[in-house]
N, C-alpha and C positions, 0 to 999 in steps of 0.2 A: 758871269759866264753868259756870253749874249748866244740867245737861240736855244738856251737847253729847255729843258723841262724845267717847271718850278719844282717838281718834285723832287728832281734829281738833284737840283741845287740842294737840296735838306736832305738828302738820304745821304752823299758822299759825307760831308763834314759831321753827323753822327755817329756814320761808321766808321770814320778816324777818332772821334773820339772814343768809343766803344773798344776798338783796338787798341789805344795808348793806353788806355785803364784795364785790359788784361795783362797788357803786355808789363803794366808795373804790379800789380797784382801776383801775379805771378813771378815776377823778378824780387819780389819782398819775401812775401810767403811761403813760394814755393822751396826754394833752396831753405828754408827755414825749419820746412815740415821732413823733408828730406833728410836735413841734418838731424831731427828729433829723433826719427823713423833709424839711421842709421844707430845712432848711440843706442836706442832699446834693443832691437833685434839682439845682439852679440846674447845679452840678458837673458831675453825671454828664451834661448833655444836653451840656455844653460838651466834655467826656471823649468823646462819643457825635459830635460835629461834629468830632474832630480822626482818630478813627479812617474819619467818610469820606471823609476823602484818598485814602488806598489807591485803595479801590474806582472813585473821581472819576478819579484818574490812568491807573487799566489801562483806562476805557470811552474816555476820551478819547484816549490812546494808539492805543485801535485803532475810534479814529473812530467811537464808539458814540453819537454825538453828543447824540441825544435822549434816550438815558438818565442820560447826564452832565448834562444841564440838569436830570434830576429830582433826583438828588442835591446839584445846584448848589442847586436852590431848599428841599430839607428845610433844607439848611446854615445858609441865608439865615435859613429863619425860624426854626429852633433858636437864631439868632444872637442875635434879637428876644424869642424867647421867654424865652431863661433867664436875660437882662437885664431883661426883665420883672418875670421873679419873683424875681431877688436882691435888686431895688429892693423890690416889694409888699413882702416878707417879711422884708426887712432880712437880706438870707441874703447879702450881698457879704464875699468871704472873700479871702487875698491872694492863694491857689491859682487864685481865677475871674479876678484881675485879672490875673493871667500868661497864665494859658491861653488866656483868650479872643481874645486879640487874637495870641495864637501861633496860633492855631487859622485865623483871618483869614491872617494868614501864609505859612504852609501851604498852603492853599489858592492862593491867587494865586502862590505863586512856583511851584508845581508848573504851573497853568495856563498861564503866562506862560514857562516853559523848555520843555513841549510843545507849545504855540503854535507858539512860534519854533524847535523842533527839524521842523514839519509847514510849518516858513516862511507861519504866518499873519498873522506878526508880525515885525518887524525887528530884528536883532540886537543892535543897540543900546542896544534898549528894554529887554532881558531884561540887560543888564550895566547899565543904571541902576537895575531893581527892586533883581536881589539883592546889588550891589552898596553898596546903600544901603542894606540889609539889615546885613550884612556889617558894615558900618562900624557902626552903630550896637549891635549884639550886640558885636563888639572893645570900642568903647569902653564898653559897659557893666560886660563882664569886666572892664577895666584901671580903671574909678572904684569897684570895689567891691575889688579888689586892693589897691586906695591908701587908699581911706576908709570902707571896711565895707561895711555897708548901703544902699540904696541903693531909695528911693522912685521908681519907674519910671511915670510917666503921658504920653500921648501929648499932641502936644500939639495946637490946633487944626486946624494945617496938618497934620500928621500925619493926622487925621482925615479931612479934605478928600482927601486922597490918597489914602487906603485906599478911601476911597470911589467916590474915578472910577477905580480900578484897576479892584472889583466890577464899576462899571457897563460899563466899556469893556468886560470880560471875558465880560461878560452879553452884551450886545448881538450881541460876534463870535458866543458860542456859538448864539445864536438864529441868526444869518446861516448858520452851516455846517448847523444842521437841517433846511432846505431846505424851509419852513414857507408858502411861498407868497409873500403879499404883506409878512406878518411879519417874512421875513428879511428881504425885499428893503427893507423901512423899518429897519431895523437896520444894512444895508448902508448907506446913506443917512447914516445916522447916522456911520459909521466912516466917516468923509472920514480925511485923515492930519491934519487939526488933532487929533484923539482922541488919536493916538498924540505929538503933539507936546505935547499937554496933559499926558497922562501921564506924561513925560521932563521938562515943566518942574516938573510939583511933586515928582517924584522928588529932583531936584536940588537943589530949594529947601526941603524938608521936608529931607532929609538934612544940610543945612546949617542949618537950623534947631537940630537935633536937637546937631548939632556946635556951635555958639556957647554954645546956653543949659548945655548940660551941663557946658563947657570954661568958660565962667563961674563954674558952680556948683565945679566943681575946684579953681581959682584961688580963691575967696574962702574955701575947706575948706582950702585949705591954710596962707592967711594965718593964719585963727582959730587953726591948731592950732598956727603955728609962732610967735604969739602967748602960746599955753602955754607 
């Protein structure tokens, strides 16, 4: 470069190089750490909705009612969000496919055993959730003791249920915040068909759960005793 500076000559060509080496730097790593960062997230919000149990349980224990509905409803939408994004991202892992719905879990049977320990709910009802709980963790321990592995998906009714547990769940905690016209239409809503609604698909999803899996056992065992 006739005329420049000599300085200039040595500043331009290190700062091309200095440029090409972030520019691959970052074209390597980056999208790398990105893609990491994506696959956990889904995880940790689901890891982040089971730790607030705890908290859910000591406010509602001691009747903190309307700070339990704000943790009720992060839960809610944590629930929505990191299903969101394991879907966008293709970030669905087998760790999100356990926790998550342990997480759901969690949550209602602790609400649904302090419920009925505050008698806002019938005794009943809290021996048909975790009871039906119960049975279905047994028999998953006892098909994976016999036959290994063991692909775990809910099933429709399963869903249906988990679902009116939430809303029954919801509705009381809005009733005991004492929110004006809001509980009083929540009350409204908790006639005791809610609670008989609840106890019919406990029953019926827990026996769901028992046929198609006691199925699945029976015809694992044929094959293998076919070998």
């Amino acid at each position: 470069m006739v005329g420049s500076h000599p300085r200039m000559s040595l500043v331009w060509p290190l700062s091309r190089v200095l440029l090409l080496h972030r520019t691959a730097a970052y074209g390597c790593a980056g999208p790398g750490r990105k893609r990491v960062s994506r696959e956990q997230l889904p995880n940790a919000i689901t890891v982040a909705r089971v730790l607030l149990v705890l908290p859910t349980a000591w406010l509602l224990w001691n009747a903190q009612y309307p700070a339990a509905l704000v943790l009720m409803t992060i839960a809610g939408a944590s629930d929505a969000v990191d299903g969101w994004l394991a879907r966008r991202w293709r970030a669905q892992s087998r760790f999100g496919e356990a926790f998550d719905p342990l997480a759901d879990k969690l949550l209602v049977a602790v609400m649904v055993v302090i419920f009925t320990l505050q008698s806002h709910l019938p005794l009943w009802l809290v021996l048909i959730v975790i009871g039906r709980d119960i049975c279905i963790v047994g028999g998953a321990v006892v098909y994976r003791m016999l036959f290994g592995a063991i692909e775990f998906a809910p099933t429709l009714l399963s869903k249906a249920n988990t679902a009116a547990q939430i809303s029954v769940l919801l509705m009381l905690l809005v009733e005991l915040c004492r929110f004006g016209w809001i509980s009083d239409f929540a009350a409204l809503l908790l006639d005791p068909w809610s609670f008989l609604l609840l106890g019919l698909l406990g029953v019926s999803s827990g026996i769901d759960y028992v046929v198609t899996w006691g199925l699945r056992a029976i015809r694992e065992s044929r094959l293998r005793g076919r070998g």
